[in-house]
C-alpha positions in Angstrom: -7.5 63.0 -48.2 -9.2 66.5 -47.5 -8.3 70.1 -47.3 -9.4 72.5 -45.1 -10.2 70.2 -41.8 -9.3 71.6 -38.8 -8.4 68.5 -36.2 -9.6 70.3 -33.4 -13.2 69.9 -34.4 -12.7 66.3 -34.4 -10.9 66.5 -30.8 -13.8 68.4 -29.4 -16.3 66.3 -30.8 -14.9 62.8 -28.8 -14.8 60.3 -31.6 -11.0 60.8 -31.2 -7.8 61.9 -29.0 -4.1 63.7 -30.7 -2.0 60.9 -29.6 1.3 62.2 -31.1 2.2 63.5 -27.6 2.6 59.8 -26.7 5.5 59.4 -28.7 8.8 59.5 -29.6 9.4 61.8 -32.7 12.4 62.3 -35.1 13.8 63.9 -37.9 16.1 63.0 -40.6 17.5 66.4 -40.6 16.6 70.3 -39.4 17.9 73.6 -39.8 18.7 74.5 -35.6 16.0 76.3 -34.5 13.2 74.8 -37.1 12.9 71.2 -35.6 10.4 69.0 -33.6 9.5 71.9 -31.0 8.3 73.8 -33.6 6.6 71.2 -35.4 4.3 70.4 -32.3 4.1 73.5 -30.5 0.7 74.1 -32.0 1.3 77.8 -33.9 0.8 78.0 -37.4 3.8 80.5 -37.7 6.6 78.3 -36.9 7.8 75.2 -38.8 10.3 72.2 -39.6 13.1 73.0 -42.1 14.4 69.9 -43.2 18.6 70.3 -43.9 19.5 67.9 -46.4 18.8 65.5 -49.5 15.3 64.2 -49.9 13.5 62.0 -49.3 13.1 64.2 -45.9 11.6 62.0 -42.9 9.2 62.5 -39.9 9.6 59.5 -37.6 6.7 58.8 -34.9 7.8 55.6 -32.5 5.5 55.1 -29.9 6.1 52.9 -26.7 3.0 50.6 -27.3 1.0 49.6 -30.2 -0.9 52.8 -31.2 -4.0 52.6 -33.4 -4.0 55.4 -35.6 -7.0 56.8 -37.6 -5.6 60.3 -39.3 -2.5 62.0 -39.3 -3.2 65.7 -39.8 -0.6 67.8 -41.7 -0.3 71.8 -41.9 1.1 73.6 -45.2 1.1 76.7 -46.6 1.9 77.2 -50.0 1.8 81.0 -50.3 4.1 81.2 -47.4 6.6 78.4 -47.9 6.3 78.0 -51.7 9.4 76.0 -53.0 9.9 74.3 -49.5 5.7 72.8 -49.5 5.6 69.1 -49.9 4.4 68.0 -53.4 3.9 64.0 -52.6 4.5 62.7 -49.4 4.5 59.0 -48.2 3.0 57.8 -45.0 4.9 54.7 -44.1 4.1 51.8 -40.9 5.3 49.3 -39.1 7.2 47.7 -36.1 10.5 49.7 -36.7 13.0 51.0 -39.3 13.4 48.1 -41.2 10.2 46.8 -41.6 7.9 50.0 -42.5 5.4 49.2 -45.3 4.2 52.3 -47.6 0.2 52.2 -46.4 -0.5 56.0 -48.4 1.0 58.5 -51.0 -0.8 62.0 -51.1 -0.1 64.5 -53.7 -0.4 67.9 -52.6 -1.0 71.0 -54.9 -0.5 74.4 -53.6 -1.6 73.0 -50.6 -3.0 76.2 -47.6 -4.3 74.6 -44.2 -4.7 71.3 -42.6 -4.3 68.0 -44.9 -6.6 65.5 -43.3 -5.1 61.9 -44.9 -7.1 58.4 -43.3 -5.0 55.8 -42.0 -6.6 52.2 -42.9 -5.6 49.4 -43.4 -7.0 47.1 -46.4 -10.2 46.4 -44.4 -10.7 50.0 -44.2 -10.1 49.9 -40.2 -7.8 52.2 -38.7 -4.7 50.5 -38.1 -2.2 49.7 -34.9 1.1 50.0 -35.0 4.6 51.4 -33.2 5.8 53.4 -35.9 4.7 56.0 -38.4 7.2 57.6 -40.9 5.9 60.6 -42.8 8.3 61.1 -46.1 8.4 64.1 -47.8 9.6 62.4 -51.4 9.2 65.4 -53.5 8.8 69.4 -53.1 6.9 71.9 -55.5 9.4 74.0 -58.2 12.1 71.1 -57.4 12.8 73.0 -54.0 15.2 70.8 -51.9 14.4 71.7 -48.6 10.9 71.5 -46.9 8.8 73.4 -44.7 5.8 71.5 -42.1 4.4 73.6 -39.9 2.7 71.2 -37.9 1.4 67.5 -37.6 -1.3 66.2 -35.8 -1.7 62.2 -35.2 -5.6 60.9 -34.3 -6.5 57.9 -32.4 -10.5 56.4 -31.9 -11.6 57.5 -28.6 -13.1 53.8 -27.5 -16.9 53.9 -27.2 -18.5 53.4 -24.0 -19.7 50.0 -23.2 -23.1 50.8 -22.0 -26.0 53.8 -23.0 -26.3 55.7 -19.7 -29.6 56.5 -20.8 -31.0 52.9 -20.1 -29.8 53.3 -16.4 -32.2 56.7 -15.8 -35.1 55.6 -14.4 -34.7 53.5 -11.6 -37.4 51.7 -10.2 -36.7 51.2 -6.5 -35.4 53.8 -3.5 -32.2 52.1 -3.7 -31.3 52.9 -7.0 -32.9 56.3 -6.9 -30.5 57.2 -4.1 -27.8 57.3 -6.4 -29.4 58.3 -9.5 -27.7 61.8 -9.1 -24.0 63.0 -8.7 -23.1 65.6 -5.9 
């Protein structure tokens, strides 16, 4: 788990791709007007309000077997204060009824992006359908919570050749299409 790591520097650098757009989300509960739109629409000023008991739930189904390196989460303590997650579980699996508990992060007065790895026991990133983010607890005992947005990181698969072994061709064949037009 880190603080402070924006996931757009990992986008831009290629090693991996925001995949949540590739799924199905869902909530256990929201206040109208503070749900899944607003977690996702990528500004820091709106957020989920959960609307009911805890534990509060982010569901992420996606349509094929994802892999899944990081899911990204943004908090702001100093804006949010009794509604900030205090210990949240990251569950997987197939579906509802078979998500095993692969992380728990406890957050303190937590302000910016919460980077938390998603490995599996041979510290590989794992693949899976489902991801359920649990907010089990909030700080000063509030009830309701506030996440202002969530982020979910796949690998970007490496190439399977080094183009730099194919730059010097040899013969005029090769070297006729040695550049792009």
């Amino acid at each position: 788990m880190g603080s402070e790591k924006d996931p757009l520097v990992s986008e831009r650098s290629g090693t991996v791709r925001e995949v949540g757009n590739h799924a199905i989300w869902s909530l256990s509960s929201c206040k109208p007007g503070f749900g899944i739109d607003q977690l996702r629409d990528d500004c820091m000023d709106t957020y989920w309000q959960s609307d009911g008991q805890l534990p509060h739930l982010v569901n992420i189904q996606f349509q094929r077997k994802t892999m899944v390196s990081h899911i990204y989460i943004y908090t702001d303590y100093k804006l949010d204060e009794s509604y900030t997650p205090s210990r949240i579980s990251i569950r997987a699996g197939t579906h509802f009824n078979d998500l095993q508990e692969i992380e728990v992060i406890e957050l303190i007065e937590p302000s910016g992006w919460e980077m938390i790895p998603i490995k599996d026991m041979h510290d590989r990133p794992i693949r899976t359908y489902m991801i359920q983010i649990a907010v089990l607890s909030n700080h000063q005992n509030g009830r309701d919570t506030h996440m202002r947005q969530i982020k979910v990181h796949s690998p970007c698969e490496p190439t399977s050749f080094d183009i730099n072994k194919f730059r010097n061709f040899s013969t005029v064949q090769f070297q006729q299409y040695a550049t792009i037009r």
